[in-house]
C-alpha positions as CSV (number, residue, x, y, z in Angstrom):
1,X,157.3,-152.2,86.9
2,X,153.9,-152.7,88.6
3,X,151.0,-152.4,86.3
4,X,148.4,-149.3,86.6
5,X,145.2,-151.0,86.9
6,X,142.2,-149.8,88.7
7,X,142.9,-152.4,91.3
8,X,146.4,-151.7,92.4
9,X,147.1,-148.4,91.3
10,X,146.2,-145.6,94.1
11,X,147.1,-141.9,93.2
12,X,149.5,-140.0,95.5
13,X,148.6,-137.0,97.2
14,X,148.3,-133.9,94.8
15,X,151.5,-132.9,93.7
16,X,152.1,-129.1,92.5
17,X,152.4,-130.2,88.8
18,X,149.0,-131.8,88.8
19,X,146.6,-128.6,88.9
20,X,148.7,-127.3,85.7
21,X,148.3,-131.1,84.1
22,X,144.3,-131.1,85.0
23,X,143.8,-127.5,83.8
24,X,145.5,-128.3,80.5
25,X,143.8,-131.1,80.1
26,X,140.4,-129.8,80.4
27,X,141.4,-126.8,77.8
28,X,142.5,-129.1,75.5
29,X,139.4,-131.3,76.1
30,X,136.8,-128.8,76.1
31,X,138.3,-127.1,72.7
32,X,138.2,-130.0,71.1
33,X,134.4,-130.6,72.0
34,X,133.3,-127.1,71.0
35,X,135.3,-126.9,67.9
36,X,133.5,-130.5,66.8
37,X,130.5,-129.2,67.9
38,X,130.5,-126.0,66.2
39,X,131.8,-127.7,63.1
40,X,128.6,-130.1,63.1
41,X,126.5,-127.4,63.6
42,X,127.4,-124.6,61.5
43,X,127.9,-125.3,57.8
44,X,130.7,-123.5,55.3
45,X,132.6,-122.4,58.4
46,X,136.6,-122.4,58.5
47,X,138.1,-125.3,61.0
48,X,141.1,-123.6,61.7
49,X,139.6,-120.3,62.4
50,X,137.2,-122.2,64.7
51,X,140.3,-124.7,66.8
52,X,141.8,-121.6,66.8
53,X,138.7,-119.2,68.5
54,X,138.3,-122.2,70.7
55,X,141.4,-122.9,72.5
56,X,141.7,-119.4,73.2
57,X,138.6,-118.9,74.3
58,X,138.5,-121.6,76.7
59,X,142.1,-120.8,77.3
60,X,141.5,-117.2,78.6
61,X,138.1,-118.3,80.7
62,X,139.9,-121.4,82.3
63,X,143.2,-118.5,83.6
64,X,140.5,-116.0,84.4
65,X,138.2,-118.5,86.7
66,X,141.7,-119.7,88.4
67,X,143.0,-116.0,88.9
68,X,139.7,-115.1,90.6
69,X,139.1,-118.5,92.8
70,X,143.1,-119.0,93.7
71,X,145.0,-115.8,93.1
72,X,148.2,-117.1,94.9
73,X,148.7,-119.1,91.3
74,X,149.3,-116.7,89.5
75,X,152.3,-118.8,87.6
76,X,149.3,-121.8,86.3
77,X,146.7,-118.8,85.4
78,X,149.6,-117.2,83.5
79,X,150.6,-120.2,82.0
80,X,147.5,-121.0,80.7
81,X,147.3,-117.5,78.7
82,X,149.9,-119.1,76.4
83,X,148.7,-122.3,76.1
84,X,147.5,-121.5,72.4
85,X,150.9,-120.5,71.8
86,X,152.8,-123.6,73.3
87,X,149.9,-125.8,71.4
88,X,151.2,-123.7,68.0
89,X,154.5,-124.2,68.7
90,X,154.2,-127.8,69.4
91,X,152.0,-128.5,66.1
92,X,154.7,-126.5,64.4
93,X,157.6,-128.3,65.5
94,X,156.2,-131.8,64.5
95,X,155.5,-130.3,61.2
96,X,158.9,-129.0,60.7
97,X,160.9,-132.2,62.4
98,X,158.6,-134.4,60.4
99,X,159.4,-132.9,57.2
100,X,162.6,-130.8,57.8
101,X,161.1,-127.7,56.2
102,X,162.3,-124.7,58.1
103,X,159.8,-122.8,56.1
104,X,157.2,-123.8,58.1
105,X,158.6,-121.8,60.9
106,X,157.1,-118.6,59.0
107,X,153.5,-120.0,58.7
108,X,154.0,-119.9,62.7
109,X,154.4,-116.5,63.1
110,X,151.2,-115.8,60.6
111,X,149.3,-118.2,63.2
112,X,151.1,-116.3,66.6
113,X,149.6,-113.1,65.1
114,X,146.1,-114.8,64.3
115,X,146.5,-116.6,68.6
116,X,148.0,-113.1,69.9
117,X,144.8,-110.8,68.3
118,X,142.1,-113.7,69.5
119,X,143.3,-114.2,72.5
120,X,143.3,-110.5,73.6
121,X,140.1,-110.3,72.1
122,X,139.4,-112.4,75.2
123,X,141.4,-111.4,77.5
124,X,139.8,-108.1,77.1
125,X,135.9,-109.2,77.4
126,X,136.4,-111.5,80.1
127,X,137.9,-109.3,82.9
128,X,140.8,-110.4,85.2
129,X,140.2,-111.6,88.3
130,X,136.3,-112.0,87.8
131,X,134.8,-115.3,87.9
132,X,133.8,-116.1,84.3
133,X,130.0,-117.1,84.5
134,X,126.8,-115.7,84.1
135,X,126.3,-112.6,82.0
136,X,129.5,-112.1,81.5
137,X,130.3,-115.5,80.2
138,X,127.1,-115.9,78.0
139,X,127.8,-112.4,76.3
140,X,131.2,-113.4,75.8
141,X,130.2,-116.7,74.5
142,X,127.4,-114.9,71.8
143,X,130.0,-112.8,70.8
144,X,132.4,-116.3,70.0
145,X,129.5,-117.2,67.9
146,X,129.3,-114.3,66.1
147,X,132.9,-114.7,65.2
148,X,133.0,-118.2,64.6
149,X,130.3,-118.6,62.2
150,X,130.4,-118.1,58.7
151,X,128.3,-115.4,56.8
152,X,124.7,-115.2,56.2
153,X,123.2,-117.6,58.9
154,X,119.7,-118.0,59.1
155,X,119.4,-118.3,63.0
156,X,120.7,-116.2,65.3
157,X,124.1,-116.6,67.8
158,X,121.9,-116.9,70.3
159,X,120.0,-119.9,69.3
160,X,123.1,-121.5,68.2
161,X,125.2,-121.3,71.1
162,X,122.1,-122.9,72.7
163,X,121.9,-125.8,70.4
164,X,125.3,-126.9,71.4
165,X,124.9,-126.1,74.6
166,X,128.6,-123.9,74.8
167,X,128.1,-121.8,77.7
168,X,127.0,-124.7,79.9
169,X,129.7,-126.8,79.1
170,X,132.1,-123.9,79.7
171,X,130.8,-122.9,83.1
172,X,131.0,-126.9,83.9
173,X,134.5,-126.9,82.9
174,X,135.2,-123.5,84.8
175,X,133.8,-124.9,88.1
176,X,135.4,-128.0,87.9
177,X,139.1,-126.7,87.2
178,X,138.7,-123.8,89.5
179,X,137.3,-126.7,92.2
180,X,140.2,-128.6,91.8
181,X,143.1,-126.0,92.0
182,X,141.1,-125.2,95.0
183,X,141.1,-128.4,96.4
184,X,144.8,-129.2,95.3
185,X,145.7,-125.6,97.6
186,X,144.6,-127.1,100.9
187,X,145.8,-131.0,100.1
């Protein structure tokens, strides 16, 4: 097998798969970066609530920006609607395989509910088929705050999200994945 090194390996022209692997990728990514972020920044505040506002969040803002910049893909915007869901159901069935407690299967329906009400939060304040930036995405993005962070804070959403910088690294990651599927349309 020839070795992948930066000196012999030379990618093939964009296959169909690789818009839904680049999208996912940049979901997972940017989650991850926000949640870790948030976490520094606001003290006494639940991880799991905040991974779980996160993906979904950047979840529904990554399908919206595809719907509205390459509506013909309808199947990867839709797909990534669930992605909190497949994530659950992947963390879920390490857990279970790696302990062989079937109990664990209820836990995931507690968490489906918990994914299923967040993510139509979302779904709901960032409107299909409308480029999430802006307005839009900043009001969005104060009201993630608002929901992320624990009680009793003594600045304001407003100046948080800023201090982490949230809506600009979610309108980099919307441009980016929305430039891509673009790009991988007319390759």
């Amino acid at each position: 097998m020839k070795s992948l090194n930066s000196d012999t390996y030379r990618p093939s022209p964009v296959s169909s798969v690789q818009p839904a692997i680049f999208s996912t990728l940049g979901v997972f990514s940017l989650a991850q970066e926000l949640s870790g972020l948030a976490m520094a920044l606001l003290d006494g505040a639940d991880a799991e609530l905040v991974a779980e506002e996160c993906l979904c969040l950047v979840s529904v803002a990554t399908a919206r920006a595809i719907e509205a910049t390459s509506p013909q893909e309808r199947d990867l915007w839709e797909s990534l609607l669930v992605t909190p869901f497949l994530y659950r159901d992947y963390l879920l069935g390490s857990v279970m395989i790696e302990s062989d407690d079937a109990a664990q299967a209820q836990a995931g329906s507690v968490i489906g509910e918990r994914l299923e009400r967040k993510a139509a939060f979302y779904a709901v304040h960032l409107p299909a088929a409308t480029l999430p930036t802006g307005s839009i995405l900043y009001n969005v993005m104060l009201l993630w705050m608002g929901r992320i962070s624990p009680p009793r804070m003594t600045t304001g959403p407003e100046e948080r999200l800023e201090k982490i910088r949230g809506q600009e690294k979610l309108e980099s990651h919307i441009r980016l994945v929305a430039a891509y599927v673009r790009h991988a349309n007319v390759s």
